[in-house]
KOLMARMI-461858 format. One record per atom (N, C-alpha, C, O): residue in three letters; z, x, y. Coordinates in steps of 0.2 Angstrom, whole numbers, padded with zeros to 4 digits, always signed. Atoms other than C-alpha are relative to their C-alpha. Layout:
<pts>
alaZXY;...
</pts>
This chain:
<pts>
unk-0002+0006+0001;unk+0145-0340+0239;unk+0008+0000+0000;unk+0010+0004-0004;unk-0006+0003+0000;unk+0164-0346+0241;unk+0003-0003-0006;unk+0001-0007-0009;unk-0003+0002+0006;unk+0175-0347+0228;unk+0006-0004+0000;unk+0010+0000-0002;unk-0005+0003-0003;unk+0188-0360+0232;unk+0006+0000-0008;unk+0004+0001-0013;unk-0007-0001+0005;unk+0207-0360+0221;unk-0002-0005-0006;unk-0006-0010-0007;unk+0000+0005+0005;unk+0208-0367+0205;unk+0005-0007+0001;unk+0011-0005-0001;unk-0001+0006-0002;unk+0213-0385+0209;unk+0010-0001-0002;unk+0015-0003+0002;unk-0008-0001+0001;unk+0231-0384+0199;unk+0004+0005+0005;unk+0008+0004+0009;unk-0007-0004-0004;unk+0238-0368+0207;unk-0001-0004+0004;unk+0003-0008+0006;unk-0001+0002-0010;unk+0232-0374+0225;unk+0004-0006+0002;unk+0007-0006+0007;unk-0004+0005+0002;unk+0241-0389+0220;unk+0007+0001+0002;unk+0010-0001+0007;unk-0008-0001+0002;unk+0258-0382+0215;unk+0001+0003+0006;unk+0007+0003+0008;unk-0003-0005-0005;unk+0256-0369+0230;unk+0001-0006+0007;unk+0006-0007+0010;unk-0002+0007-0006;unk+0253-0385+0243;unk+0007-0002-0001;unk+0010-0002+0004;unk-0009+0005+0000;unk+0270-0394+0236;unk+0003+0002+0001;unk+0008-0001+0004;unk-0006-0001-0002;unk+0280-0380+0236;unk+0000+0002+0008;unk+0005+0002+0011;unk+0000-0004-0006;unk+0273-0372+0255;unk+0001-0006+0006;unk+0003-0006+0011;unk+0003+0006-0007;unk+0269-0390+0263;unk+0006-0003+0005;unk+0006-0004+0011;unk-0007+0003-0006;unk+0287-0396+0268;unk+0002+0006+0005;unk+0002+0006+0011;unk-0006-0005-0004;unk+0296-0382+0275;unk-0005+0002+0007;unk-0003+0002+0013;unk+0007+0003-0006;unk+0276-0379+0284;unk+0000-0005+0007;unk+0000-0004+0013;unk-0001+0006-0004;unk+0277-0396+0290;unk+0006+0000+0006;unk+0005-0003+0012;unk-0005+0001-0002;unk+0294-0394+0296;unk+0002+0004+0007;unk+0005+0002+0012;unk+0000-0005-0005;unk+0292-0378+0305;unk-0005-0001+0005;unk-0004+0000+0011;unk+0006+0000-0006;unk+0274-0382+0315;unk+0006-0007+0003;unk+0007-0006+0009;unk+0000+0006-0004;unk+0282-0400+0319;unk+0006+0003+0005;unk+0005+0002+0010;unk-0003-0002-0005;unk+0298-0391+0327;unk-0002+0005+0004;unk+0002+0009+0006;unk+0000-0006-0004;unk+0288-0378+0336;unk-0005-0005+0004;unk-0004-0005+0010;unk+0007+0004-0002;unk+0273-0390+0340;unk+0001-0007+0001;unk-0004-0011+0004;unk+0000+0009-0001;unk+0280-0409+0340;unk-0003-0003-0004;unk-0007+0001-0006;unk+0000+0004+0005;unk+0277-0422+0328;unk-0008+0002+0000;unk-0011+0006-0004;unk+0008+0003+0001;unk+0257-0426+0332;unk-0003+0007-0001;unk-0008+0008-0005;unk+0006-0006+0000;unk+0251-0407+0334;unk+0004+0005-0005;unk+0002+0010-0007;unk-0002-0005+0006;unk+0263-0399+0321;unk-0002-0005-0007;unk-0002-0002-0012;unk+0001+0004+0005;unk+0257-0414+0308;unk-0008+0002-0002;unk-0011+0002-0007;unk+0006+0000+0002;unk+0239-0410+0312;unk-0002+0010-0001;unk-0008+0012-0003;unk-0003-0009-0001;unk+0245-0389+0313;unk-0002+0001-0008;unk-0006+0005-0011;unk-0002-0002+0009;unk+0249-0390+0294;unk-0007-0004-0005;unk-0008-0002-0011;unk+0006+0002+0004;unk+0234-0399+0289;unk-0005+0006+0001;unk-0007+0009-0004;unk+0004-0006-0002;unk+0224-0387+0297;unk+0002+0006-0003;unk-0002+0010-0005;unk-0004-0005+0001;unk+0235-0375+0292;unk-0002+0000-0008;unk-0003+0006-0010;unk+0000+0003+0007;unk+0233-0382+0271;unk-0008+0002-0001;unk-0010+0005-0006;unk+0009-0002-0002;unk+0213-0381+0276;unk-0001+0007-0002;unk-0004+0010-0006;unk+0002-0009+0000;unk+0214-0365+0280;unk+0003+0004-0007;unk+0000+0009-0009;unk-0003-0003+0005;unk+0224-0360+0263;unk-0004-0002-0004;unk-0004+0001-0009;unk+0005+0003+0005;unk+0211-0369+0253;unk-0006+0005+0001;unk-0006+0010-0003;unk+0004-0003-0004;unk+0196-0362+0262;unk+0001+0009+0001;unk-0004+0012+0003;unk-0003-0007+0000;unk+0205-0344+0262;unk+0005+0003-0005;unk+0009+0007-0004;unk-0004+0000+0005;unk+0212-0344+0245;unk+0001+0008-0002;unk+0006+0011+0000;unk+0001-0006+0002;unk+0208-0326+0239;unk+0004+0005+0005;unk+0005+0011+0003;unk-0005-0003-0007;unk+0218-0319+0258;unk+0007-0004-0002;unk+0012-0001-0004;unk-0006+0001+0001;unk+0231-0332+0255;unk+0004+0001-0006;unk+0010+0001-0005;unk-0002+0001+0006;unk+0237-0330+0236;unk+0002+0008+0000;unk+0006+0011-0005;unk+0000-0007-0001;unk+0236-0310+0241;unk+0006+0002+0005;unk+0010+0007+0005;unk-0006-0001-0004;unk+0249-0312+0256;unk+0007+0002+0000;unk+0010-0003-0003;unk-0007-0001+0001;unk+0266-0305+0257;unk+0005-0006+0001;unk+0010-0009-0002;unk-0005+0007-0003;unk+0273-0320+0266;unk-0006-0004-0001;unk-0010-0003+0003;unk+0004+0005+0000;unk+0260-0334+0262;unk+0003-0006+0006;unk+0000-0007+0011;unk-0001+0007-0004;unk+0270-0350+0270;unk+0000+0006+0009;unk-0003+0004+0014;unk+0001-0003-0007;unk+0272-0338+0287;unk-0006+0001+0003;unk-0007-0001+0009;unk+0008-0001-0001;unk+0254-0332+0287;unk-0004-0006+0004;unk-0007-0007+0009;unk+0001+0010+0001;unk+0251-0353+0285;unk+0001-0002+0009;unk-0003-0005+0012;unk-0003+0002-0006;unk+0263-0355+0300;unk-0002+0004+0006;unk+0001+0003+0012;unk+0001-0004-0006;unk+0257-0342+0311;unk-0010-0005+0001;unk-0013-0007+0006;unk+0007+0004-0001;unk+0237-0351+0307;unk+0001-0006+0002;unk-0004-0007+0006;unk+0000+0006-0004;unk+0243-0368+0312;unk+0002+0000+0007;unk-0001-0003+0011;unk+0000-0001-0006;unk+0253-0362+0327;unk-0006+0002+0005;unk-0005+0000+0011;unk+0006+0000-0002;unk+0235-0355+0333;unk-0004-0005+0003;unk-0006-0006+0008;unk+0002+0006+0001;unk+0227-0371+0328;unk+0001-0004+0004;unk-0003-0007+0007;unk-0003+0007-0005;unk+0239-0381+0338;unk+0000+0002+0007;unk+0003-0002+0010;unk-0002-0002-0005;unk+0240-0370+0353;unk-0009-0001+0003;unk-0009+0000+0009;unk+0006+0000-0004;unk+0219-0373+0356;unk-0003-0008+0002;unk-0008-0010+0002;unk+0001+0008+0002;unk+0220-0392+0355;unk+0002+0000+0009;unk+0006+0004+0011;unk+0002+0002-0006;unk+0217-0398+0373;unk+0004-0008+0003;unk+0006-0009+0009;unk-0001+0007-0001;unk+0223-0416+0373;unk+0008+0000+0003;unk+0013+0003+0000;unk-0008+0002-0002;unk+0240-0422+0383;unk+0003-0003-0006;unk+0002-0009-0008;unk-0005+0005+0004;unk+0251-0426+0371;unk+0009-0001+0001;unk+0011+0003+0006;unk-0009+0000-0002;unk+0273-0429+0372;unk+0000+0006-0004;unk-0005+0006-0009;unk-0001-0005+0005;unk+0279-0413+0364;unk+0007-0006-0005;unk+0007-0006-0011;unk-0003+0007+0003;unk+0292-0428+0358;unk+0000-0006+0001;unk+0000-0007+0007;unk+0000+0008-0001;unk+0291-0447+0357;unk+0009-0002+0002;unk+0014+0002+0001;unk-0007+0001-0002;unk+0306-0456+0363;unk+0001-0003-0005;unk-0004-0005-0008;unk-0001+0004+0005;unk+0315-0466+0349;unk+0002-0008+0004;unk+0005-0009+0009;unk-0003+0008-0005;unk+0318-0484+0355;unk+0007-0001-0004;unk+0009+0000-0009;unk-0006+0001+0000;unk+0334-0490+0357;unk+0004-0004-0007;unk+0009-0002-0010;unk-0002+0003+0005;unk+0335-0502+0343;unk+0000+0005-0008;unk+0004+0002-0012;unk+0000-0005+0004;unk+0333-0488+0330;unk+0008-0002-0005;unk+0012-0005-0001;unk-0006+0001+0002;unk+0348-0490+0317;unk+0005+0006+0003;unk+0011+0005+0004;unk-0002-0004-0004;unk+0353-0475+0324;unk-0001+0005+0004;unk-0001+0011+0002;unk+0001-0001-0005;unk+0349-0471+0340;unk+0002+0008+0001;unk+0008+0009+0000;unk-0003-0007-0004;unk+0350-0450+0347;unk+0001-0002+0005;unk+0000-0007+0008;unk-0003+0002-0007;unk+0356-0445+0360;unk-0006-0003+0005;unk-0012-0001+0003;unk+0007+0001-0002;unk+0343-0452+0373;unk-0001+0006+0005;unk-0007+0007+0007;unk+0004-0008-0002;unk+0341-0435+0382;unk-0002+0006-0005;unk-0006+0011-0004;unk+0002-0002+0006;unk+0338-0428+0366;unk-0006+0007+0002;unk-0007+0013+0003;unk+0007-0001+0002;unk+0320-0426+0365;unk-0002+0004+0009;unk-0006+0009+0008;unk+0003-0004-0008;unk+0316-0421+0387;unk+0004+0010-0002;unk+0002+0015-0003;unk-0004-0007+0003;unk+0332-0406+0381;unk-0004+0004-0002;unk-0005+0010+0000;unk+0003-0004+0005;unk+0323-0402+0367;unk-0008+0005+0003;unk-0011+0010+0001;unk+0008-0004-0003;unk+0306-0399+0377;unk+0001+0006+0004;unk-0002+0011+0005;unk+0000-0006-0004;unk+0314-0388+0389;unk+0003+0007-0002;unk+0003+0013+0001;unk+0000-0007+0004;unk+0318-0376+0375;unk-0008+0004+0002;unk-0014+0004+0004;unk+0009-0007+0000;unk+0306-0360+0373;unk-0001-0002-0008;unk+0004-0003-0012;unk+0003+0001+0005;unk+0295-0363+0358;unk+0006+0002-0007;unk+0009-0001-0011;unk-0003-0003+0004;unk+0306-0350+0347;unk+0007-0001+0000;unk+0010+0002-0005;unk-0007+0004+0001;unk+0323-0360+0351;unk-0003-0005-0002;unk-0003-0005-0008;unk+0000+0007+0004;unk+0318-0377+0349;unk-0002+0002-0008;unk+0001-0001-0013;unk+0002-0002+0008;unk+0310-0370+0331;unk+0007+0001-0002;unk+0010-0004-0004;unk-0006-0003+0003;unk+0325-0361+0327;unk+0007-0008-0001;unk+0010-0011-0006;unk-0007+0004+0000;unk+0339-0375+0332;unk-0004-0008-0004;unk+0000-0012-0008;unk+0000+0005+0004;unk+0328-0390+0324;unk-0002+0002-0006;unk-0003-0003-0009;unk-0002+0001+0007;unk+0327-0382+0307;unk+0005+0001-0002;unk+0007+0000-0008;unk-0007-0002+0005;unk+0343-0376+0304;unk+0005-0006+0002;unk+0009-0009-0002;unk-0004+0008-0001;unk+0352-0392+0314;unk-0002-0006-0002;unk+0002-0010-0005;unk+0005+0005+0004;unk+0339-0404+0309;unk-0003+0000-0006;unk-0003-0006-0007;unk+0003+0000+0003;unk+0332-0399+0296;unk+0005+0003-0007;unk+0004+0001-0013;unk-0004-0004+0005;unk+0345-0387+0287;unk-0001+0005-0003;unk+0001+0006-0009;unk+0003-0005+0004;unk+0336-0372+0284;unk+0005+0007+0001;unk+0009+0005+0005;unk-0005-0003-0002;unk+0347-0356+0284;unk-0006+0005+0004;unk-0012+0005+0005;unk+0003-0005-0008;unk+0343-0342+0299;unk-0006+0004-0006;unk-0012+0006-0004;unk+0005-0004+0005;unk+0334-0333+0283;unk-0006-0003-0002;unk-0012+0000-0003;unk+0004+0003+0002;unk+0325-0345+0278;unk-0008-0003+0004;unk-0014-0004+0002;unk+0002-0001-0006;unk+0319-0348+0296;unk-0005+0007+0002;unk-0011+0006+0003;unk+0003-0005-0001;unk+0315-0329+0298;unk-0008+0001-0005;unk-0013+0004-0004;unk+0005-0003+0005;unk+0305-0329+0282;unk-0007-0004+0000;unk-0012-0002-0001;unk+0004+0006-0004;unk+0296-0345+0289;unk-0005+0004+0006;unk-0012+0003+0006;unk+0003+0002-0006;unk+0291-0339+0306;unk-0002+0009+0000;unk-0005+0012+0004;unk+0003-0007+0000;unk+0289-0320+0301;unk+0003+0005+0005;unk+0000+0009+0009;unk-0003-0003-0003;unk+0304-0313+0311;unk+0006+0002-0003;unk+0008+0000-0008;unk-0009-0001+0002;unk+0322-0305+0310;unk+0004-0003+0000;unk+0005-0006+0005;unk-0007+0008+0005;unk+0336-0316+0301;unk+0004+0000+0008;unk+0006-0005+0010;unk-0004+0000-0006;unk+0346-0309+0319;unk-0005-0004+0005;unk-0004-0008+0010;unk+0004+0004-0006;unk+0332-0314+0330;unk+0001-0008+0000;unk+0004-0011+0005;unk-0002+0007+0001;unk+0332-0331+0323;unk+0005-0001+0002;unk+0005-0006+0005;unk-0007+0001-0002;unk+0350-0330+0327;unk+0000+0000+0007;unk+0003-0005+0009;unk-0002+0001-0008;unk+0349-0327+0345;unk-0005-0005+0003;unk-0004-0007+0009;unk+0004+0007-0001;unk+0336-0340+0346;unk+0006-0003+0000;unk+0010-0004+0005;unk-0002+0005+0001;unk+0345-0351+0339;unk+0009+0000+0004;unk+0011-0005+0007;unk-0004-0001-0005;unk+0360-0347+0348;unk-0001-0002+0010;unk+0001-0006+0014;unk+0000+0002-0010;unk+0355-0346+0366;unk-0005-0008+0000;unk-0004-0011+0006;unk+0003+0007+0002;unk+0344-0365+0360;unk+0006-0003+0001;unk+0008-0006+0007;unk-0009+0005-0001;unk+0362-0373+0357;unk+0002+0002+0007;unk+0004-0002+0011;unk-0004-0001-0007;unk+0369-0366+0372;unk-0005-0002+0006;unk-0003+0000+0011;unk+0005+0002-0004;unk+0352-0373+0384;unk+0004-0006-0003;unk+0010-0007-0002;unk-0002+0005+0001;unk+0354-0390+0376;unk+0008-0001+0003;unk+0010-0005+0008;unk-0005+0002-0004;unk+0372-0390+0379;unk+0002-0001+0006;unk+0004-0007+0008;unk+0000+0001-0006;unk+0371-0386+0395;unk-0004-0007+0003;unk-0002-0011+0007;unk+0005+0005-0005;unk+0355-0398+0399;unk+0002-0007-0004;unk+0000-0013-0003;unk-0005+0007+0001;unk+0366-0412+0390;unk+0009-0001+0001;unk+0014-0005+0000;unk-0007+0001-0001;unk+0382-0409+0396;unk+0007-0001-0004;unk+0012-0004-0002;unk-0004+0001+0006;unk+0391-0407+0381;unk+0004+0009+0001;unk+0001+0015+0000;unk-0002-0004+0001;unk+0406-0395+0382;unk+0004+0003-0008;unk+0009-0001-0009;unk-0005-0002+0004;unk+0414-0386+0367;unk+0006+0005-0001;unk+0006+0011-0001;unk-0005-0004+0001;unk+0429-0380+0364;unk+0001+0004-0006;unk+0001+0001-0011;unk-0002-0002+0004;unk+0432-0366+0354;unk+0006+0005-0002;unk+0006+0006-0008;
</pts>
């Protein structure tokens, strides 16, 4: 018989793992299949208590089970919605096509540390890579985007 968490910790471990979770499937995965990634993903820590509470990296382990999750789901979806015009403040409107033509492991990289504000470590400890990896992600990501928005910087 299955022995599921005691309801408090599972608790406390959900509130602290669930954002930064959320943040990472939704920039690898897109709004709709990273929201249902992390559910799934929260499931599976509920359900897999005695593997998760034993892991080195819990939120990593999390986010490699949701990436799975979300990578056998079949249905077309946008990997980004478009923002409508009226929005109080309006992105760039090539944003979001940009952003799709990233590789799974730039678009993550450049939407938590730009978007989100995560530092490159915080990232690495997230997605279960090296702080430098994360960095040449995140590096060659901004330098795609620039280019595919035509944004030059001077340095």
């Amino acid at each position: 018989m299955q022995e599921y968490p005691n309801v408090e910790v599972f608790t406390t471990f959900a509130r602290d793992v669930e954002p930064k979770l959320r943040c990472a499937l939704v920039a690898a995965c897109g709004p709709d299949r990273g929201l249902e990634a992390t559910e799934d993903a929260l499931v599976f820590a509920w359900e897999h208590w005695d593997k998760i509470q034993t892991a080195s990296n819990p939120a990593g382990y999390l986010y490699r089970v949701g990436r799975r999750k979300a990578s056998r789901v079949r249905r077309p979806l946008p990997l980004f919605r478009d923002v409508p015009s009226s929005s109080p403040d309006p992105p760039e409107p090539g944003l979001a096509p940009a952003l799709a033509h990233l590789s799974r492991q730039q678009r993550t990289a450049v939407v938590l540390i730009d978007g989100f504000g995560f530092t490159h470590q915080e990232v690495a400890d997230l997605v279960g890579i090296g702080r430098s990896t994360v960095q040449k992600h995140h590096e060659r990501g901004l330098e795609k985007l620039r280019r595919e928005l035509g944004v030059n910087v001077d340095v």
